[in-house]
C-alpha positions as a printed NumPy array, in Angstrom:
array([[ 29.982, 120.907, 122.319],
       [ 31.536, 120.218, 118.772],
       [ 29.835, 117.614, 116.628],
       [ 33.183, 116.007, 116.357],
       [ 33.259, 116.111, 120.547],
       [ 29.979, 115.038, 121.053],
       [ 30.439, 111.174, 120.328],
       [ 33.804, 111.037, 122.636],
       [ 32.087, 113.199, 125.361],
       [ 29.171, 111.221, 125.683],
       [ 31.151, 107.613, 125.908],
       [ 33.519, 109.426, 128.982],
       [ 30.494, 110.397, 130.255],
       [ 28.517, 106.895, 130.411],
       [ 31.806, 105.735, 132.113],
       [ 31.937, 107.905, 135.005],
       [ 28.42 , 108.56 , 135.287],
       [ 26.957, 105.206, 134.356],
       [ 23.732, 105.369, 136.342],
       [ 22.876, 108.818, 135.182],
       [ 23.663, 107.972, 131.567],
       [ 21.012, 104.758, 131.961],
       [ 18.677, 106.466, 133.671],
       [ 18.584, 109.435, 130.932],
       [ 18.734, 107.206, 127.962],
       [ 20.655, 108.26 , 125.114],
       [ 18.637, 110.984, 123.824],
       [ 17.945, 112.882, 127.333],
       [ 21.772, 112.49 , 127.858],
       [ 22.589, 113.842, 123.93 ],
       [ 20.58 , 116.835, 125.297],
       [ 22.087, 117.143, 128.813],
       [ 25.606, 117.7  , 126.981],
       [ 24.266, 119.647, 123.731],
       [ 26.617, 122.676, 124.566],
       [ 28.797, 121.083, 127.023],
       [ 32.567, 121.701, 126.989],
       [ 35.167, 119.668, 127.662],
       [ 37.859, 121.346, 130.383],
       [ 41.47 , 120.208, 131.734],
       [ 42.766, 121.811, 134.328],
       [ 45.899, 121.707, 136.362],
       [ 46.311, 121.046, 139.759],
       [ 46.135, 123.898, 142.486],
       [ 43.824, 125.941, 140.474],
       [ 40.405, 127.636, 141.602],
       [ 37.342, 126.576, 139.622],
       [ 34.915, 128.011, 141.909],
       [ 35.11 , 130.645, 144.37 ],
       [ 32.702, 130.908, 147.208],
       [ 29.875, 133.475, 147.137],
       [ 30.624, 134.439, 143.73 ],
       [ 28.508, 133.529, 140.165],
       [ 28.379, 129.989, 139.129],
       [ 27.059, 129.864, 135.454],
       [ 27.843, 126.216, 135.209],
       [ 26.938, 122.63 , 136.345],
       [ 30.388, 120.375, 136.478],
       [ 30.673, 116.891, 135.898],
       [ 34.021, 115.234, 137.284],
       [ 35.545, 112.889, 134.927],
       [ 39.169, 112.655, 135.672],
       [ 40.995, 114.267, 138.767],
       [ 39.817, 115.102, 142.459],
       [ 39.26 , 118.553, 143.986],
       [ 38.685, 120.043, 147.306],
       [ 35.754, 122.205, 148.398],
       [ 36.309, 124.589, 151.337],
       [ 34.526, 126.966, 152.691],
       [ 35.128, 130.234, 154.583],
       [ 34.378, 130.714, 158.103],
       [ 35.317, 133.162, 160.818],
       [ 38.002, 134.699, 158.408],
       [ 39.533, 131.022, 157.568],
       [ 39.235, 128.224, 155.183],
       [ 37.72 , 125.008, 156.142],
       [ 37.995, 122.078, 154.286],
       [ 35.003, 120.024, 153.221],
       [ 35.572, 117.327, 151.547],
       [ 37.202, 115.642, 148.016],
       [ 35.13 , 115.698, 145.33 ],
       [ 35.979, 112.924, 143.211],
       [ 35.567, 111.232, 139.349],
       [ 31.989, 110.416, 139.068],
       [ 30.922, 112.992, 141.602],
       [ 29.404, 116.761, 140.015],
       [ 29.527, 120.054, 141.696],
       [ 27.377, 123.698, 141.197],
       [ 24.362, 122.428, 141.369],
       [ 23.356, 124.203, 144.381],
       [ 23.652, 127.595, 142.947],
       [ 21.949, 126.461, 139.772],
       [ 19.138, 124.67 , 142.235],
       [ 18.549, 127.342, 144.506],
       [ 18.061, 129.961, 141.388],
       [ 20.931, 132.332, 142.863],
       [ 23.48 , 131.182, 141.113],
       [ 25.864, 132.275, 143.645],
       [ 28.539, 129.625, 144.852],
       [ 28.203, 127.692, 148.255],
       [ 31.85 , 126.57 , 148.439],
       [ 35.061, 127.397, 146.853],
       [ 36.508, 124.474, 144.733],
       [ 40.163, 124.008, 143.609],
       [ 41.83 , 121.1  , 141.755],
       [ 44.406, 119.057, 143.843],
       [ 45.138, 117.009, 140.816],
       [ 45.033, 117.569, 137.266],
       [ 40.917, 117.657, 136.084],
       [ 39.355, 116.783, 133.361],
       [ 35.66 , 118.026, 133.996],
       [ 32.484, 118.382, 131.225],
       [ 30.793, 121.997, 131.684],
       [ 27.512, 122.184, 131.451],
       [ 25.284, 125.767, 131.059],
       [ 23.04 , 126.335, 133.573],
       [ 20.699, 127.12 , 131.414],
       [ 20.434, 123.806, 129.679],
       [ 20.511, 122.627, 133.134],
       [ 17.318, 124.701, 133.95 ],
       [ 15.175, 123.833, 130.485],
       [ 15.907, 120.344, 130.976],
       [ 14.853, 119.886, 134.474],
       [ 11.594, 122.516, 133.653],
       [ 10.723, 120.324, 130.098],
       [ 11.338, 117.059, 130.752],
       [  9.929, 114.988, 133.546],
       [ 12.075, 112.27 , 132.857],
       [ 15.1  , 113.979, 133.217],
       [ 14.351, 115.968, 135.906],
       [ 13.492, 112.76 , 137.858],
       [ 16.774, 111.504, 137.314],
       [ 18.929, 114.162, 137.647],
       [ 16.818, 115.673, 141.136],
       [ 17.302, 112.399, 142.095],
       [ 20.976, 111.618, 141.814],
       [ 21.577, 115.618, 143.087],
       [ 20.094, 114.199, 146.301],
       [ 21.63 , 110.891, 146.796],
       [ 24.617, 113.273, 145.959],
       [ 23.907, 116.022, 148.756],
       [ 22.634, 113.425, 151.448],
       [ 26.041, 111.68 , 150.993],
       [ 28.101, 114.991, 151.397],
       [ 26.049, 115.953, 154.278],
       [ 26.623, 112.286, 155.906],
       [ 30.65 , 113.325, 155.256],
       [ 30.446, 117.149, 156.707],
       [ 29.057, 115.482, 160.019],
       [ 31.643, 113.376, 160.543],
       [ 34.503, 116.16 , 159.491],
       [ 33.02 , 117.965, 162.088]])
């Protein structure tokens, strides 16, 4: 991320992701987002496709977007993934770095993108962080589990 980014990156970030920011304390999170990039993206555009690379971590900041995934030659909706809310963490997680879902925007996004590799050498480094950010990746995948059961 630019120096000149950093400062206004970080406050957006504390705002959607209070809990995390806390948790990580300033300098954890100044590291989390060293590198990080700032996207907007339009509505009805594909982020991530299913079963192909994922490079990147994504933190939702503005926007919603639908994950879907393919089965028996047809799309099935998952579920809305909403401000606050971060998605590619599986493939970064389960060291394929293959997608699980595809994503696309339903409304205009405004996401932070973060390298998987700063991902990876955080969570490997620092104990701290990885406690925090394991931790809210569950909370995060028990609560879309709890939503795919009922969709089903």
């Amino acid at each position: 991320m630019k120096s000149s980014q950093a400062p206004t990156v970080i406050s957006e970030f504390e705002n959607r992701f209070p809990k995390i920011a806390e948790e990580l304390g300033r300098h954890n999170l100044e590291m989390l987002l060293d590198g990080a990039s700032v996207l907007e993206i339009p509505a009805g555009r594909t982020l991530i496709r299913d079963r192909m690379p994922v490079d990147f971590l994504y933190f939702v900041l503005d926007g919603t977007l639908s994950g879907y995934i393919e089965e028996a030659g047809k799309s099935k909706r998952l579920d809305t993934i909403k401000p606050g809310e971060w998605m590619g963490e599986i493939s970064v997680l389960s060291g394929e770095h293959i997608a699980s879902a595809t994503i696309i925007t339903d409304t205009p996004c405004k996401l932070v993108k973060v390298h998987h590799i700063t991902f990876e050498k955080l969570i490997a480094e620092n104990e701290a962080v990885a406690k925090v950010l394991l931790g809210h990746f569950i909370a995060l995948m028990a609560k879309r589990f709890r939503v795919s059961q009922v969709h089903e």
